[in-house]
C-alpha positions as CSV (number, residue, x, y, z in Angstrom):
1,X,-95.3,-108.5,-19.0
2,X,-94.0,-111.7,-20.7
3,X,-96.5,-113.3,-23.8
4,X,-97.8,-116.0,-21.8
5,X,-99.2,-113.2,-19.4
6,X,-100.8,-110.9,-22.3
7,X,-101.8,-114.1,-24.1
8,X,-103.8,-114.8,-20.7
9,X,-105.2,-111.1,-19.9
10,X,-106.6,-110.8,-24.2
11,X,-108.2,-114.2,-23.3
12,X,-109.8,-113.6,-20.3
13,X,-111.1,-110.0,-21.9
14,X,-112.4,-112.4,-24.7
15,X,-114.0,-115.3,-22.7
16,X,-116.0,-112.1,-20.6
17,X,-117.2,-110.6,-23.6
18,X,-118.3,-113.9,-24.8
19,X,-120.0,-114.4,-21.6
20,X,-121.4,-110.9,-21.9
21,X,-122.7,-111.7,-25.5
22,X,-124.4,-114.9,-24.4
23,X,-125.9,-113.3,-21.2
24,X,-127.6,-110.0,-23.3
25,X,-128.7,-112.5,-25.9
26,X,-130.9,-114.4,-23.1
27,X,-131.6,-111.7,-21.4
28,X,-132.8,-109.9,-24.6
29,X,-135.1,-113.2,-25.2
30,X,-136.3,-112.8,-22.1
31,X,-137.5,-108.8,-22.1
32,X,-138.7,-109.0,-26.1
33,X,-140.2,-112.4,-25.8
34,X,-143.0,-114.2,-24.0
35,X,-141.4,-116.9,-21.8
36,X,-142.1,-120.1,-24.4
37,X,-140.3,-118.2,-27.3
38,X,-138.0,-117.1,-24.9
39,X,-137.0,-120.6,-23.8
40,X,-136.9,-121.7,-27.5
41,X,-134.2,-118.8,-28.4
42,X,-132.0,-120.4,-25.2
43,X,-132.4,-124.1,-26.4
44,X,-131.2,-122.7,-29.9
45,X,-128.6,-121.0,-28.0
46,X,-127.8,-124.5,-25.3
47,X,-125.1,-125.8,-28.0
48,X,-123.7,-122.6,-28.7
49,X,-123.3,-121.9,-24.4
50,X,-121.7,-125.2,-23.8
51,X,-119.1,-124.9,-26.3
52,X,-118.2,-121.7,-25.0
53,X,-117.5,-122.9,-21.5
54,X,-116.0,-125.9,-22.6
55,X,-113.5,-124.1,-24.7
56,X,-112.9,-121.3,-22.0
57,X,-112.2,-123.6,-18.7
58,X,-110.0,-125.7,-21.4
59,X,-107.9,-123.2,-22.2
60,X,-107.4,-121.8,-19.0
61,X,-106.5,-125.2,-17.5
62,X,-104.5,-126.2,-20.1
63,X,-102.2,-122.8,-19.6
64,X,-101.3,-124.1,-16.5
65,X,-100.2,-127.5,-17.8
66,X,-97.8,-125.1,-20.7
67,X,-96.3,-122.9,-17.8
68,X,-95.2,-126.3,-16.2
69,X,-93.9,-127.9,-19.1
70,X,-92.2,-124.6,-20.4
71,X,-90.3,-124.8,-16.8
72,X,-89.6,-128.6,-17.1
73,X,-88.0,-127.7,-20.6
74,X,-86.2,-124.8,-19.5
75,X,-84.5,-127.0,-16.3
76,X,-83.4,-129.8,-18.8
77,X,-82.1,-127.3,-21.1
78,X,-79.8,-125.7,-18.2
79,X,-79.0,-128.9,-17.0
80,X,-77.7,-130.1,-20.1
81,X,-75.9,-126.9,-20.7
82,X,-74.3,-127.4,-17.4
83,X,-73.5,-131.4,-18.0
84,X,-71.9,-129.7,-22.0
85,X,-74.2,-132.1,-23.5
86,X,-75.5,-129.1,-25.7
């Protein structure tokens, strides 16, 4: 497997088990909590969630946008290999 490919695999372990974290947090709230304190714990939490998924669907977008510049790169490089202008 090439780095680009474990790079993605350890971050999609870590985005789930940030997900994970999040979700038995609330859910936590939720079972230990009546439902106003319970809400209060997630609005503490709101910031903290949407950075999260902000920084996760980033990531993985931008990945794809690497993987197509790191091939654009790679085809100039051969071509000027080919063209002895390296």
């Amino acid at each position: 497997m090439n780095k680009l490919g474990q790079a993605t695999w350890q971050a999609t372990v870590f985005a789930c088990a940030l997900v994970v974290l999040v979700g038995s947090v609330a859910v936590t709230a939720i079972i230990r909590y009546n439902v106003e304190d319970a809400l209060k714990v997630w609005v503490a939490m709101d910031t903290l969630t949407g950075v999260i998924v902000g920084a996760v669907v980033s990531y993985f977008f931008a990945q794809k946008a690497i993987k197509a510049e790191k091939m654009r790169a790679d085809t100039l490089e051969a071509l000027a290999r080919k063209n002895n202008l390296l």
